[in-house]
N, C-alpha and C positions, 0 to 999 in steps of 0.2 A: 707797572705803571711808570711811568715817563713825562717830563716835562716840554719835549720839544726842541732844549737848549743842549745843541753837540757839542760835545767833548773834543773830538778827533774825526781825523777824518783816516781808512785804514782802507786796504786791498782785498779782494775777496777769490777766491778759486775754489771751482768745484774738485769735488773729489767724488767723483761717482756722480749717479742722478740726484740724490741727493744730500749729501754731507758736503759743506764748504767749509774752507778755511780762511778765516779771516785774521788778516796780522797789519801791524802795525809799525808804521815808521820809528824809529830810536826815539827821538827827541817828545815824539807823543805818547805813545807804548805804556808810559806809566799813568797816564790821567785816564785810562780804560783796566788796566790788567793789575797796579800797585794793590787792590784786597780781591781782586776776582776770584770766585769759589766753583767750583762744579756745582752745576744746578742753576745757577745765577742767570738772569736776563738783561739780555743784550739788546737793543734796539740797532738793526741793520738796514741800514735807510729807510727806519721807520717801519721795521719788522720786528719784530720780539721771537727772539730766537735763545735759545736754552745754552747755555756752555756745556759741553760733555768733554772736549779735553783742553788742555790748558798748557801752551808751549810760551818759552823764553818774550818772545814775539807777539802773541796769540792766541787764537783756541780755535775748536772745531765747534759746529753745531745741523744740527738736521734738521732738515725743512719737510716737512708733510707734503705730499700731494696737492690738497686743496689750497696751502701758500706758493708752491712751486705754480699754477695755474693763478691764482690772481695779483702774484705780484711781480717785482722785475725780477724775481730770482729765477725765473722759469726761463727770464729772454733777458740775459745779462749783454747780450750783442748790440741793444738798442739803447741801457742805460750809461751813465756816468763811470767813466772812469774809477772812482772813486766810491766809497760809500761813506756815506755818515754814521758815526758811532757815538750812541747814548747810554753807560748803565742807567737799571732802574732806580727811583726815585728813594732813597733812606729816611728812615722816621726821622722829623727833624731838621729836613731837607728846604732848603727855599724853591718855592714852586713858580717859578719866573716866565715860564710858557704858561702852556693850559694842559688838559687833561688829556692825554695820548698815553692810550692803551699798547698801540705797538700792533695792533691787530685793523690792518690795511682792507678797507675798501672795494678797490679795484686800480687801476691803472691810468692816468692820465700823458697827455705828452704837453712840450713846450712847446705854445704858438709864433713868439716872441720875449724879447730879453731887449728893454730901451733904457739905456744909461741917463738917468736925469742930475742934477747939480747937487742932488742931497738925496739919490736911491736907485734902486734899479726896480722897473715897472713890470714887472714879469706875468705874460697870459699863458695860460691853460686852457686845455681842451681834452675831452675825452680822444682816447685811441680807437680810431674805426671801428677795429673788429670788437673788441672790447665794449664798443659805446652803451648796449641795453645790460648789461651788467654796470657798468658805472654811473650812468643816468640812473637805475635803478637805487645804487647803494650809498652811491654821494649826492647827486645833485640836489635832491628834494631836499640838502641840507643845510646848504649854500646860503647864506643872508649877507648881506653888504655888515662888516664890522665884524663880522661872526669870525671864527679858529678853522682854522685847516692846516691838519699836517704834512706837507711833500717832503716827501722822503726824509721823513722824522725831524723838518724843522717846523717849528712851531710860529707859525702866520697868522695874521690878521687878512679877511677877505675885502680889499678897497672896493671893488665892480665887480657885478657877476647880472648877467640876462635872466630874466623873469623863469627861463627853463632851469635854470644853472648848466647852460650845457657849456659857458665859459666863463671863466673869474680871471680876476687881475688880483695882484700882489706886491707891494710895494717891499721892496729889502731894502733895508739897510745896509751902508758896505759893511760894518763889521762881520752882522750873518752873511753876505757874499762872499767875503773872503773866507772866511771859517769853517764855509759848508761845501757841499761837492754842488751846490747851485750854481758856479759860476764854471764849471767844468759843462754843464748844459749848453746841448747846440740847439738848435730849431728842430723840433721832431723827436726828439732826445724824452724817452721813457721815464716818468713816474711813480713811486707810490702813494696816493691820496688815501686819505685815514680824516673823516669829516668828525664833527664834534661830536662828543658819544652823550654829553647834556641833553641835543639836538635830536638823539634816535631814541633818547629816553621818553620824552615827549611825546614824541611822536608814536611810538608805542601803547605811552597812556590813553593819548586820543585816541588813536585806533580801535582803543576799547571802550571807550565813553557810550552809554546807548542813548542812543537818539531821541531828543526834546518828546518828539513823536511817539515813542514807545512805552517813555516815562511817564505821562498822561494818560495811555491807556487804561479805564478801566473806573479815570477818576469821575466825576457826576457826580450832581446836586444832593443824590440820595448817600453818597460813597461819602462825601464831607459834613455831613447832616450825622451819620451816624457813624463816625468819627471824632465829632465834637467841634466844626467847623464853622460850621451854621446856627 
């Protein structure tokens, strides 16, 4: 589990299909790696990725198949520079974002990035080929004021269309500055990670049975010798 609020921002290289290695600038390197353990979770732009080895700099970790296909690790050519790095959240911890699993969605890109006097106005939009898997896993999530995580930073949704198939996002410079957000060009790949409250819900309902089928059966005689009537 995850807050949303990056630490550092670090470099990432495959090493194979799938094992990367991700390291760290000098001067940041200790607010990620100063207690990092084997086994530990790492959030990489809003991916929750496992540490398996652990260098000066660094660590390694392995990405599955079904992460390498829905997130940017699969098409690191279209993303950021940059990734963002979150360890997971410690008992005891202030929880200052929201709720971010670390377990991404699908893919979005950057529409636009408009500098205003107190933010930067940032739109999203599903990536074409991507779009019925992301419509599918994010959109229906989408609420004006509701959390959304791009690439592990933890957002507030300003606007978003009745579909969700675009939202707006207001930053703040200090998240601009601190995240690989401002490394984002026009078209520029993301990972979207919607509020997991939101799929909870949604799940519940999905299983509710209908007005209609709860009545079944009921009648004048059924409540009469019940003790209704």
């Amino acid at each position: 589990m995850f807050t949303g609020l990056i630490q550092a921002l670090g470099r990432i290289r495959p090493l194979g299909d799938d094992h990367f290695d991700v390291s760290c600038p000098d001067q940041v390197s200790m607010a990620i790696l100063h207690d990092l353990a084997m086994g530990d979770s790492v959030a990489v732009d809003g991916i929750c990725l496992t540490v398996e080895e652990i260098f000066p700099q660094g660590f390694v970790a392995t990405a599955s198949d079904e992460t390498l296909h829905r997130t940017t690790l699969g098409y690191r050519q279209q993303a950021a520079p940059w990734v963002n790095l979150e360890t997971s959240v410690r008992v005891g911890s202030k929880l200052g974002g929201h709720f971010v699993t670390g377990h991404v969605d699908g893919i979005g890109c950057l529409l636009e990035s408009v500098a205003t006097p107190n933010s930067w106005e940032m739109y999203f939009q599903a990536v074409t080929s991507f779009s019925d898997l992301w419509q599918h896993q994010v959109a229906r999530y989408l609420v004006p004021k509701g959390s959304i995580a791009i690439n592990g930073v933890s957002l507030t949704i300003a606007d978003c269309d009745s579909q969700g198939s675009w939202f707006k996002t207001a930053v703040i410079p200090h998240s601009y500055a601190q995240t690989n957000l401002s490394y984002l060009q026009t078209g520029s790949w993301v990972n979207l990670e919607s509020d997991i409250l939101g799929k909870y819900v949604d799940k519940l309902l999905g299983h509710r049975t209908p007005v209609s089928q709860q009545l079944e059966g009921i009648s004048p005689s059924f409540l009469a010798e019940h003790g209704y009537i």
